[in-house]
PLY file of the C-alpha trace (Angstrom):
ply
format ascii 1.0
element vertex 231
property float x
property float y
property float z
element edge 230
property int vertex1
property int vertex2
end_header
0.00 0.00 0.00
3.15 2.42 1.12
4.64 1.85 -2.17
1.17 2.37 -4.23
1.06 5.89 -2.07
4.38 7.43 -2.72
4.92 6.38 -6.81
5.29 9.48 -8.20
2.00 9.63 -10.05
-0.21 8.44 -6.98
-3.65 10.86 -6.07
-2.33 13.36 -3.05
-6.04 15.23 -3.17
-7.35 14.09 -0.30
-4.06 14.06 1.87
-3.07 17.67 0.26
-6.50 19.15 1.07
-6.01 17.63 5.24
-2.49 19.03 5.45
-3.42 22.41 3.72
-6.28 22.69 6.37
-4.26 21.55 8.98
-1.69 24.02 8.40
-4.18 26.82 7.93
-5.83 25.48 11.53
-2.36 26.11 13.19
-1.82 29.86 11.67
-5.36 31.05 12.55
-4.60 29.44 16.05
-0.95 30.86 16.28
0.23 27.49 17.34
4.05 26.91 16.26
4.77 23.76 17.95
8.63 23.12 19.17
7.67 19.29 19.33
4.95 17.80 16.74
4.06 14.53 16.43
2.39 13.42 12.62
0.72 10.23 12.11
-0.04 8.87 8.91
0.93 11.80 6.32
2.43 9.91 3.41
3.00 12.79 1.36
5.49 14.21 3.93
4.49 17.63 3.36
2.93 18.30 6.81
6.25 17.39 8.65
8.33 19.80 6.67
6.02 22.90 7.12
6.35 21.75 10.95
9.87 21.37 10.82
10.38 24.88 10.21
9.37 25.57 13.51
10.59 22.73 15.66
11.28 19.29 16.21
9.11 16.23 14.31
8.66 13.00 14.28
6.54 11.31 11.75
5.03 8.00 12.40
3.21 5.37 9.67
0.84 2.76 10.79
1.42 0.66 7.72
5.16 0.58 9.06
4.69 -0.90 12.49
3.03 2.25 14.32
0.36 1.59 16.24
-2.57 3.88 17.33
-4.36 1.38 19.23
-1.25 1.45 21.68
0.27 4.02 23.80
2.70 5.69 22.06
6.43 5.15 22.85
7.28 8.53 23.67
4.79 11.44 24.96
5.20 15.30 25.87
4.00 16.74 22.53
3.20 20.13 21.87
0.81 19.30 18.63
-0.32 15.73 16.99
-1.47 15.04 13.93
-3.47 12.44 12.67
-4.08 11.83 9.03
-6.35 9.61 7.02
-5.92 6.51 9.65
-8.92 7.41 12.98
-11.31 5.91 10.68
-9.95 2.51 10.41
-9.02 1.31 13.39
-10.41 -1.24 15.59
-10.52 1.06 18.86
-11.48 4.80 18.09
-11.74 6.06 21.61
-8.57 4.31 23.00
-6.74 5.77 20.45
-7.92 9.45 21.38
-6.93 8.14 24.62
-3.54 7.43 23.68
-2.91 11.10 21.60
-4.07 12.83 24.37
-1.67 10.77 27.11
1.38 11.50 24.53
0.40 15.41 24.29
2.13 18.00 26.71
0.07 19.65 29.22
-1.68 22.89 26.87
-1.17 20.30 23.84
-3.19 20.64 20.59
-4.56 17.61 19.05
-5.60 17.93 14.68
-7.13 14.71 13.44
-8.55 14.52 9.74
-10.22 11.48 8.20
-13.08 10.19 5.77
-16.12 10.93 7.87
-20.09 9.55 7.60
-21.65 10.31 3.96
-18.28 9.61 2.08
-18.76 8.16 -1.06
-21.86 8.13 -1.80
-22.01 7.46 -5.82
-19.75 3.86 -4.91
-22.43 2.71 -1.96
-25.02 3.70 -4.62
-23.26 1.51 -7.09
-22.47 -1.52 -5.07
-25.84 -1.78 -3.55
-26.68 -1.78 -7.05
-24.84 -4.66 -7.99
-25.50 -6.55 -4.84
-29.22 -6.82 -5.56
-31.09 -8.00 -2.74
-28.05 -9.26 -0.58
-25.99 -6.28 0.33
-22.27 -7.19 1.30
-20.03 -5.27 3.52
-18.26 -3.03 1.20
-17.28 0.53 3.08
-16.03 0.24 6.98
-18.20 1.95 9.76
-17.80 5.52 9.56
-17.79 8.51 11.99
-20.18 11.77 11.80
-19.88 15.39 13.51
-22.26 14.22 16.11
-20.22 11.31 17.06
-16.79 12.65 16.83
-17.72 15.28 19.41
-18.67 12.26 22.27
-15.80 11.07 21.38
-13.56 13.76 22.33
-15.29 14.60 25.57
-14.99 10.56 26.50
-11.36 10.85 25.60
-11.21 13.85 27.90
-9.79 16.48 25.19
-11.08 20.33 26.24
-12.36 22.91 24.03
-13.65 20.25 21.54
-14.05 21.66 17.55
-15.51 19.41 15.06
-16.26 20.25 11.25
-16.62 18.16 8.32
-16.12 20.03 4.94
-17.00 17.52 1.38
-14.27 17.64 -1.54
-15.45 16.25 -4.91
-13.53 14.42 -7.51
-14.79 13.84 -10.64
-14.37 10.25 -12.76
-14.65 8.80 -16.01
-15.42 5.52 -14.80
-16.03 3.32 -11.80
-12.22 1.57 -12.06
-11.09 5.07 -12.01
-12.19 5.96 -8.36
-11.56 2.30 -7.10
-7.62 2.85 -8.69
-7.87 5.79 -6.74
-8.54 4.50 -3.84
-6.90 1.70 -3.70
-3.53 4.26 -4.13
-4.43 6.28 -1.72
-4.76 3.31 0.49
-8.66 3.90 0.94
-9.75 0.22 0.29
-12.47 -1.67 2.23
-10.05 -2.46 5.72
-12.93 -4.42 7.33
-11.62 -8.25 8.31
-14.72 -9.94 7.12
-15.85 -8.10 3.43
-18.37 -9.31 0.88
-17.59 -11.62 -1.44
-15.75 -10.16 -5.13
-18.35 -9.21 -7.91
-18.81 -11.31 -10.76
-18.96 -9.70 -14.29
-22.65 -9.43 -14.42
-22.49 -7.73 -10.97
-19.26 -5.29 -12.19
-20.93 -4.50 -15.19
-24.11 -3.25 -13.30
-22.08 -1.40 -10.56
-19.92 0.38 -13.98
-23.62 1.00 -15.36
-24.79 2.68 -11.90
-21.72 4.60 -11.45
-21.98 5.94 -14.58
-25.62 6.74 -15.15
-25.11 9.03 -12.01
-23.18 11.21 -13.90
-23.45 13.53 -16.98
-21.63 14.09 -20.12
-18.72 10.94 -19.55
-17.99 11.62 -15.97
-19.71 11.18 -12.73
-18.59 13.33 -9.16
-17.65 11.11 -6.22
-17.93 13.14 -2.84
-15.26 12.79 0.59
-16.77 13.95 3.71
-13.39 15.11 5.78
-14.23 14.65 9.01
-11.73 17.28 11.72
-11.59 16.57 15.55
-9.54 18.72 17.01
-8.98 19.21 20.77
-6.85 20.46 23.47
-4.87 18.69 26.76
-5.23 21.12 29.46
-4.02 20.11 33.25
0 1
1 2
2 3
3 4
4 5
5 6
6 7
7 8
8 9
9 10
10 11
11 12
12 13
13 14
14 15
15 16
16 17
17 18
18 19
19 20
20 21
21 22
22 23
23 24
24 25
25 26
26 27
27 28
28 29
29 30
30 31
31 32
32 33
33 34
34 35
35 36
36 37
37 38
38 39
39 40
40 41
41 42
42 43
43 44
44 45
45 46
46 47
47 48
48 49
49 50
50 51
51 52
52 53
53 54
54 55
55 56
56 57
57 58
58 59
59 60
60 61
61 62
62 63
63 64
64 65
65 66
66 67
67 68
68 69
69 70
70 71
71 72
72 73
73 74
74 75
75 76
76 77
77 78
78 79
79 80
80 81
81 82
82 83
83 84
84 85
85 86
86 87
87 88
88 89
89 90
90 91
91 92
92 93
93 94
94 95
95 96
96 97
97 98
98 99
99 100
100 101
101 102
102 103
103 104
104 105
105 106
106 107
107 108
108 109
109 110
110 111
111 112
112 113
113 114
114 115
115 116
116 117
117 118
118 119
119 120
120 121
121 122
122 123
123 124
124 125
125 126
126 127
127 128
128 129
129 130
130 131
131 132
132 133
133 134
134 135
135 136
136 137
137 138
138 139
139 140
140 141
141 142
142 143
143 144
144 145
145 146
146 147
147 148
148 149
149 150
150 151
151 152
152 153
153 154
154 155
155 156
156 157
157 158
158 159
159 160
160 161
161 162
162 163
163 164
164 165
165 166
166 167
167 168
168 169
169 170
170 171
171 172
172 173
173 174
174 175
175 176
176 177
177 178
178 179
179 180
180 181
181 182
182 183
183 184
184 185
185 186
186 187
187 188
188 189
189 190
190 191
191 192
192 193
193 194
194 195
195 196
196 197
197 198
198 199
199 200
200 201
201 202
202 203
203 204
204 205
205 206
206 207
207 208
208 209
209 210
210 211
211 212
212 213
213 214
214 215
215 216
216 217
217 218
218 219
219 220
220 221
221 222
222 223
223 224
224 225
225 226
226 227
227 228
228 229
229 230
């Protein structure tokens, strides 16, 4: 997946658009962290607009990194999470753990694929699943849900947005190749079974028939939690 991410032609959109509003968050907030912490940026371009201001370490979860486990060092100034809250196994442990690794008056910045992503590709697969819907899309988070979550992981002065970013397609295989290089991929243990061709061909015919004039525009709900460690 690592390797699919960082060829030189790979789909940064979504990851460009997180650190961009990340970076904007941080300016409007006049927070110039001397030790950052960045999880799961694999463009690399959030840790070298941090490093101009202090120390940062940059962590992949694809590479051994775990969010579901506290984190092997602690007393930072600012984390970032990018892309990875939504897919793993325990959400509010690892809230838990950024917060524990944050400095007292840390800031916590986590982006992600929120609740209503992608709707045109449900759309399609129910499509093609007829009457016996698989598992295709992991469980995903909304605005109201994110915010319980930060007051259970005891963050103060909660914010949570989501903004949508389109992205427009000339076919079904298009958006899956994007996703799959952008390591966005179904991540759920137990998925539905593979489509057949008869079922492909209907998804490709749903896909497309909810677009206009050869292309068809996919949506990404960006979910932000953001969140502060006071005491």
């Amino acid at each position: 997946m690592l390797a699919l991410q960082q060829a030189e032609d790979a789909p940064r959109y979504l990851m460009a658009d997180m650190v961009e509003d990340i970076v904007e968050r941080l300016a409007f907030l006049r927070v110039e962290p001397a030790r950052a912490l960045v999880i799961g940026d694999w463009t690399g371009e959030l840790a070298q607009a941090l490093s101009r201001r202090g120390d940062v370490t940059s962590a992949e979860p694809v590479e051994g990194f775990d969010e579901e486990q506290p984190f092997p060092a602690t007393g930072f100034d600012f984390i970032a999470s990018l892309g990875t809250l939504d897919t793993v196994n325990d959400l509010p442990g690892a809230l838990l753990h950024i917060r524990n690794a944050l400095a007292s008056g840390g800031l916590m910045i986590a982006s992600f694929l929120g609740a209503g992503s992608l709707p045109v590709l449900r759309g399609a697969m129910l499509a093609a699943d007829s009457e016996r819907p698989a598992p295709r899309v992991h469980p995903q988070i909304d605005v109201r849900a994110g915010g319980q979550l930060l007051q259970r992981a005891g963050f103060a002065d909660p914010v949570i947005d989501s903004r949508s970013l389109g992205a427009s397609f000339r076919s079904l295989d298009g958006l899956v190749a994007d996703l799959r290089a952008m390591g966005l991929s179904n991540v759920l243990a137990r998925f539905g079974p593979s489509l057949g061709k008869p079922a492909l061909t209907l998804a490709r015919e749903a896909f497309a028939s909810a677009g206009t004039d050869g292309r068809t525009t996919e949506h990404f709900e960006i979910l932000t939690l953001s969140g502060w460690k006071k005491g």
